[in-house]
N, C-alpha and C positions, 0 to 999 in steps of 0.2 A: 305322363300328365303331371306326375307329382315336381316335375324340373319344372315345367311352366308356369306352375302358380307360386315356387319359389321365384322366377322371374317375374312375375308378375308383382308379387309384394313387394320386392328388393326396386324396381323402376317408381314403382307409386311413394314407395318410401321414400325415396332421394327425391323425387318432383316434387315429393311435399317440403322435403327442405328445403330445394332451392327455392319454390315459388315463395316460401316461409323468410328466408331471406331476401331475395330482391324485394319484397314489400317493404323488408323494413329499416334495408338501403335507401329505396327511397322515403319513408319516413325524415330518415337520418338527415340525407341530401334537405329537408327544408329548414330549413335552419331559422327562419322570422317565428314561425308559430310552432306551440309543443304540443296542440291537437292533435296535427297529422299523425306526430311522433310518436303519441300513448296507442292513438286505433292502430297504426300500421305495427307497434308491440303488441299490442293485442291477437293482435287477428298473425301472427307470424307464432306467437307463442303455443295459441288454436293449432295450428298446422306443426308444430313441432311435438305437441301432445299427443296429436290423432297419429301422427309417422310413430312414434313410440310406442304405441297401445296397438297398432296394425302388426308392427314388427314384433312386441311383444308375445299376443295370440298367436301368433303364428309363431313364436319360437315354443310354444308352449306346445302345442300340438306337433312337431317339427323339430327337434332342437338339432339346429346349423349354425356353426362359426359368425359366418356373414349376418347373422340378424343379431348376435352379441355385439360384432363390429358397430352395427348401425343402430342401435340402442344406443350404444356412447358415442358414438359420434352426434347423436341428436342430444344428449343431454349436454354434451362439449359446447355443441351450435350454441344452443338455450341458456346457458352460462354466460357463454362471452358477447350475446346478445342483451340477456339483461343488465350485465355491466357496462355494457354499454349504456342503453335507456338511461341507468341510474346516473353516468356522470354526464349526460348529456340535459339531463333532469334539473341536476343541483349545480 
C-alpha cells in the first residue's frame, strides 16, 4: 500500500507541473495583452507551490530520493518560469 501512495503523489506532482506549465505557455503564447501573462503566472506558480508542499509532506513522513528529485525540479520549473514572466514583463 505504502508503493501506491508513493505513486500516487509522484503522478499528482508532475500533473501539477505540467498542467502549471502549459497554462503558462499559453500565457506566454499571447503576446498583445500582459493580463493573460500575470493570471496564467499566477495560477502556474499556485500549482507549482502546491506540487512542492505535497512532495515536501510526504518526503517528511517518507523520506525517498524521487520526492528530493522533484522538489528541485519544481523549484528549477519556478525559476526559469518566473524569468521568464520578468523579461517578458519589462
Amino acid at each position: 500500500m505504502d508503493n501506491q501512495k508513493t505513486r500516487k503523489v509522484i503522478i499528482m506532482s508532475l500533473a501539477g507541473l505540467l498542467i502549471g506549465s502549459l497554462l503558462f505557455i499559453f500565457g506566454i503564447s499571447l503576446q498583445g495583452n500582459l493580463w493573460p501573462l500575470i493570471t496564467n503566472y499566477l495560477i502556474a506558480m499556485a500549482m507549482y507551490v502546491c506540487s512542492f508542499l505535497a512532495v515536501y509532506n510526504n518526503n517528511r513522513q517518507d523520506p525517498q530520493p524521487i520526492y528530493k528529485y522533484i522538489m528541485v525540479l519544481s523549484v528549477f520549473i519556478g525559476l526559469i518560469v518566473t524569468i521568464t514572466a520578468v523579461s517578458n514583463i519589462l
